[in-house]
N, C-alpha and C positions, 0 to 999 in steps of 0.2 A: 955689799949686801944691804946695809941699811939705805942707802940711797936709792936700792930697787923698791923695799917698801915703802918707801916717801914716795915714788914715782906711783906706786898701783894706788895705793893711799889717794892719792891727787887725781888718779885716773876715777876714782870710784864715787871721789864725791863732785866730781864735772859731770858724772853720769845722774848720779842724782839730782844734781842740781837742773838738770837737761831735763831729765821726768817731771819735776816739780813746777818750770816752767811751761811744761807741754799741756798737764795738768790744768795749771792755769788759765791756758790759751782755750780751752774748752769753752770757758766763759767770756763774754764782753764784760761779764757785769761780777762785783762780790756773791758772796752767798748773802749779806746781810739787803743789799740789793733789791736783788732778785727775791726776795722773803717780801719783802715790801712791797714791790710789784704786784705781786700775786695775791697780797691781802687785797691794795686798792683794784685791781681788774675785778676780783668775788664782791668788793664793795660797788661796785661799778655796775656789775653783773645784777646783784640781787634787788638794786633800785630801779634797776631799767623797763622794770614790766608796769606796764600803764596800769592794770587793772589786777596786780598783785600774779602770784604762782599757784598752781595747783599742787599740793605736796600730796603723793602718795608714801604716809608715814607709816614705817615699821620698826616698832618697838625692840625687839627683840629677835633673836635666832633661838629662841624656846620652843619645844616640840610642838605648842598649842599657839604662838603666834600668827596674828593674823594681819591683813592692813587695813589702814584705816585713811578715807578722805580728810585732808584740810585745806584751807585757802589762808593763804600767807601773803601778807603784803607789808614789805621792806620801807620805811622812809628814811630820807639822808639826816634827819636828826635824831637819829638812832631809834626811835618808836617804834613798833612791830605790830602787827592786828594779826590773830591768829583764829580762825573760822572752821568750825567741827560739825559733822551729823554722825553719831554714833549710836550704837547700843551699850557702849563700856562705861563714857566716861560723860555723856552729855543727855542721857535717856530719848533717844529718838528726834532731840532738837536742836534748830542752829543755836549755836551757844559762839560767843563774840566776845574775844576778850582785847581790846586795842590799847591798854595804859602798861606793858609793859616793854622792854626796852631791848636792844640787839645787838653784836657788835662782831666784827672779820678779826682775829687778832693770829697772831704766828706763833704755831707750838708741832714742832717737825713738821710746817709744810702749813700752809692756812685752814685757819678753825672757822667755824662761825657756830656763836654762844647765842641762846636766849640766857640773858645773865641777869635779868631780874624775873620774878614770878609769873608766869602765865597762866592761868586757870584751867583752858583749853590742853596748853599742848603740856605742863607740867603736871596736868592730872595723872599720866602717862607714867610719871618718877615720881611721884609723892609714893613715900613709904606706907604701907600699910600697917596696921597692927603689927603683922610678922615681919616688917621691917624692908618688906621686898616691892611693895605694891606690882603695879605693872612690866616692872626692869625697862621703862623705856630710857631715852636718852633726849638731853636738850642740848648737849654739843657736839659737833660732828667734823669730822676730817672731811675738807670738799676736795672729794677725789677730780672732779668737774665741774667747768664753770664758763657755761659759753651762754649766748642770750637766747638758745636752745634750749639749753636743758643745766640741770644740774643734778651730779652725783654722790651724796652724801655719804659716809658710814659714820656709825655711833660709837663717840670715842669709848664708851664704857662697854655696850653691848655688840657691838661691830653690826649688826644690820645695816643693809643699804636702804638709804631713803631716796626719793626722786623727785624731782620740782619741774615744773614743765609753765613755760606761760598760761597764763588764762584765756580763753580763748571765749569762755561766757562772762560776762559782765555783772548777771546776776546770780546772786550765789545761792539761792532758792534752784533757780533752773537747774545749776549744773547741781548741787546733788541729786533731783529727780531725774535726770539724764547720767547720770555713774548709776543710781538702783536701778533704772533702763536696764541698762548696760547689762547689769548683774542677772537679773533676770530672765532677759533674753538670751544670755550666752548660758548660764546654768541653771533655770529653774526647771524644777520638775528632777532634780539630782540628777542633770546630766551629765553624762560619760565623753568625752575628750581623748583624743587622739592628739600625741604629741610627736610630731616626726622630726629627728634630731638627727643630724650625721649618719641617715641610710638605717638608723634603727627605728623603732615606733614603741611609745606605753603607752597608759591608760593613766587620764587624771581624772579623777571624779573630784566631791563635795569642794568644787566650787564657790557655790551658791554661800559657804561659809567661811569666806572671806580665808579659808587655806586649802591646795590643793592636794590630794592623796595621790601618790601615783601607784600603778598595780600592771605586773607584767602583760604587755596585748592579749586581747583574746583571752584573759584570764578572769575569772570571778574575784571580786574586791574585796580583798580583805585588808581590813584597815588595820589590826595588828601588826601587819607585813609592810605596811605603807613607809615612803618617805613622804613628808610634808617640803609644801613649796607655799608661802605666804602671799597671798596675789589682792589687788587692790582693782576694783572695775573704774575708770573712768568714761567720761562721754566718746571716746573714740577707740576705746578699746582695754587693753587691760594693764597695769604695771606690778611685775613680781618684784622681790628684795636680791634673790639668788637665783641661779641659772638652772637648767635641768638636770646636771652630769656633765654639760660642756664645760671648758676651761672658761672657754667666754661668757658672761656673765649676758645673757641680752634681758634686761629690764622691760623695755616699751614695744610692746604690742599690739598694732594698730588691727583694726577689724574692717576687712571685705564683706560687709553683706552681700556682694553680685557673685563671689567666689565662695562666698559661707565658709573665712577661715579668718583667724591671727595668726598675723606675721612679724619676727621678733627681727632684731635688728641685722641678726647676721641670717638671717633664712631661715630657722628654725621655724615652723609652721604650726597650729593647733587648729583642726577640725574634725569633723564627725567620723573621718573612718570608713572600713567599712561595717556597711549598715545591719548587713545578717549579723555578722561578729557582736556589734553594737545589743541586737537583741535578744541575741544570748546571753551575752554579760551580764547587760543591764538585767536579763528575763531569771538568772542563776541567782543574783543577790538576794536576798531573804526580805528584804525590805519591800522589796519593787514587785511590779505587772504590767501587763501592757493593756488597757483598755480598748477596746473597739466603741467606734462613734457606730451603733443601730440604725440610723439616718443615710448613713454613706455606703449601706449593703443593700442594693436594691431589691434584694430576693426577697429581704423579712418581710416586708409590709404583704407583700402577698402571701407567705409562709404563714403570718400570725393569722391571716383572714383564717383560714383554714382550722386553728388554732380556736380561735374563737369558735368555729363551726361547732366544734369536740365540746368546749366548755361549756356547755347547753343551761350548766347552772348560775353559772355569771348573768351581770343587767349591766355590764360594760365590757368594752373593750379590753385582751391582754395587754402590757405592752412590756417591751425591752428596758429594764432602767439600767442592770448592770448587764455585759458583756466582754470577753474578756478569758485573759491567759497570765496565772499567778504560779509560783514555784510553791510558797505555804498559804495554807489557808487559816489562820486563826490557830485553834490546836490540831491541824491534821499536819499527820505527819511530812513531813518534808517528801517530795514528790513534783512533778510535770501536771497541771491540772489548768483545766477550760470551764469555764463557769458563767452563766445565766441567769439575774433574777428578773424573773416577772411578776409585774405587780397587774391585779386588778380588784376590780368590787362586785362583793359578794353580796347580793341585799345590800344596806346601809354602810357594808364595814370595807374599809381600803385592806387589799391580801395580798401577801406575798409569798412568792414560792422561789427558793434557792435551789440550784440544779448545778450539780456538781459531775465531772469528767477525768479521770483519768487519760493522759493522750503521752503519746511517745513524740518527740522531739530532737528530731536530727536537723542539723544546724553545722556548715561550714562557710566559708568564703565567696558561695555561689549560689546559697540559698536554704533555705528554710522547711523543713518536713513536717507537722503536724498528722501523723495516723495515729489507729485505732483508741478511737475513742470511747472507754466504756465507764458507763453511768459508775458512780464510786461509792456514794452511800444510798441505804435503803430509799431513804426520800425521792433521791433523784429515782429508782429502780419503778418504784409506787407510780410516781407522777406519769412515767413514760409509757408505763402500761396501761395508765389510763387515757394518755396523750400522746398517740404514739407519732402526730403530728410535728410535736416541739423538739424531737430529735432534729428535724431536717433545719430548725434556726439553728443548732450546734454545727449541724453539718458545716454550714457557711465559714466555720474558720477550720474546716478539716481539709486540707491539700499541703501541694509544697507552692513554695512561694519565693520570690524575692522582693527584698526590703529596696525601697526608694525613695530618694528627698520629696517630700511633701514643700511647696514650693512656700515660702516665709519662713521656712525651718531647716536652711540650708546645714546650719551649723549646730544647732540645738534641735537633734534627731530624737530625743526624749520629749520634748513638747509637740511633735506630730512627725510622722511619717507613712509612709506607705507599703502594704505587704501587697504583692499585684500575684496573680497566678490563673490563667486560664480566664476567665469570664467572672471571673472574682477580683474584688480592689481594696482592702479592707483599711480605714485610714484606724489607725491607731496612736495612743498617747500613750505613755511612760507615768506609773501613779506610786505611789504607794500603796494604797488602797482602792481596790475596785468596788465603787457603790454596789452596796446587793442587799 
């Protein structure tokens, strides 16, 4: 009997020993090796770029985190130049800090430390009075490291950072070409359409370097929002974290002939559709959609007429404000169409504000505007006097559908088009409608 357990005994640890070496065989190389490898290929990597990297840096996975541009450029005696244009940490200008130093070192897998003071990028982790400053990070696990791209997270605050070659030279251009970017893809608060795996949201505030997303075809409320941190460069845009996919797609390249970003695994962001787009945008408390007065060819004849009535004028009516707002100032929340015209009376420039209640139906296929009736006394007053300046309001009463306005393929907030019948009305995305 005991000679059987000497026998399993021996059987058990040839088995082990068998795994141990199988284990092994996995490898060409030690773990201690291969750790070495992998610091000098990230050392190898991060000197390779002629004209330094573009890092789109994010501080933080904080509710209020945002990204931030810098140019970073590596040299092999360990020196670092670290290049910023912010509103956080540098007040609007390039700020240049090149006398501090860098280095690839191994701790679970290769680091790379700014390991003495930067001005630029450690303004980001200097504690503040409360002790917390920014919570950013100056060292980082490189998840990635090809002469591509590189993939950072922040050993402290796990945000993912992104380094990309420089591709501009001069580092004036490229931040004016990343605020481009910003600009054009979300000013005027535009609304975004994210199509992810056969489903679709809404990202707005953009424009503020984090994005909100808000259920499709839904009104924004930013309460209810998840935040995504997004950074614009010169070709497009780079987030820290994914949308709700497993896959993380960071880099963002932009079609303007297609008016979309496309993320690495096909994830798409563009305008949507456009009826949807102007109710959303038209339901948020903030927003209106302006009409350009120039691009309805009816008014200029409409106002002649207008003029005819004003018999007291010694000029011209003319259109300054035009337009469709959810609130107006203190009037109660409601669907409303609005008008100022200004002229002169004797000596004095006058204005007159004309205000509509209108009903608004709005799905998938287009856009309804009826009955529209005068809302406060002023307006009631003016039209009984004018019963001419009804028929300029007529000009946005129909149904309609929304359509790219061609330069604004993907920032449907900076101009689009509501077309319907012998009517073409180009409208903008405001905040406020001049009136």
């Amino acid at each position: 009997m005991k000679a059987k357990y000497l026998v399993m005994i021996a059987l058990l640890a040839a088995t082990f020993a068998a795994c141990s070496r199988d284990e092994e065989s996995l490898f060409d190389k030690s773990a201690a090796e291969r750790a070495r490898e992998a610091v000098e290929n990230a050392f190898d990597v991060f000197t390779s770029a002629e004209n330094g990297w573009e890092m789109a840096y994010f501080p933080n996975l904080e509710a209020d985190a945002k990204g931030y541009n810098m140019i970073v450029k590596f040299d092999k005696n360990s020196k670092v130049s670290v290049t910023a244009k912010n509103s956080l940490t540098t007040q609007n200008k390039i700020m240049t800090d090149a006398n501090s130093t860098w280095t690839v070192k191994s701790d679970y897998g290769p680091l790379l430390s700014f390991d003495t003071y930067n001005k630029v990028l450690h303004a980001f982790s200097d504690p503040d009075p409360d002790g917390a400053g920014h919570l950013g990070d100056y060292e980082f696990l490189i998840l990635k490291a090809t002469p591509e791209v590189v993939v950072l997270k922040g050993k402290k605050h796990s945000a993912y950072t992104v380094l990309r070659p420089m591709t501009i030279s001069n580092e004036e251009d490229y931040f004016k070409a990343s605020e481009k970017m910003m600009a054009d893809l979300f000013g005027n608060s535009n609304i975004v359409t994210l199509v992810q795996d056969g489903q679709k949201k809404y990202l707005f505030n953009g424009a503020s370097g984090q994005f909100m997303s808000a259920e499709y075809g839904s009104a924004l409320v930013q309460e209810l929002a998840t935040t995504h941190p997004v950074c614009a460069t010169p070709d497009g845009i780079i987030v820290s974290t994914g949308f709700g996919a497993d896959v993380h797609e960071h880099i963002f390249y932009y079609d303007s002939i297609k008016g979309e970003l496309k993320g690495e695994a096909g994830t798409l962001l563009n305008a949507g559709n456009l009826n949807l787009l102007f109710r959303s945008y038209f339901t948020d408390n903030a927003f209106g959609w302006s009409v350009e007065p120039a691009t309805v060819p009816a008014v200029e004849g409409l106002l002649a007429a207008v003029n005819t009535a004003m018999k007291n004028t010694s000029a011209k009516m003319k259109v300054m404000g035009y337009g469709f707002k959810q609130y107006l100032n203190m009037y109660e929340g409601g669907n409303f169409m609005l008008i100022n015209f200004t002229y002169k009376q004797g000596s004095k420039n006058q204005e007159k504000k004309l205000v509509w209640t209108i009903d608004l139906t709005v799905d998938e296929n287009g856009i309804t505007v009826a009955n529209a009736v005068p809302y406060d006394k002023n307006t009631e007053t003016f039209l009984g006097q004018i019963p001419a300046a009804q028929a300029v309001a007529d000009q946005l009463v129909g149904s309609f559908t929304a359509a790219p306005m061609e330069g604004h393929l993907f920032n449907a907030a900076s101009g689009m088009l509501l077309k319907g019948g012998d009517k073409q009305l180009n409208i903008k995305g405001v905040n406020t409608i001049k009136m």
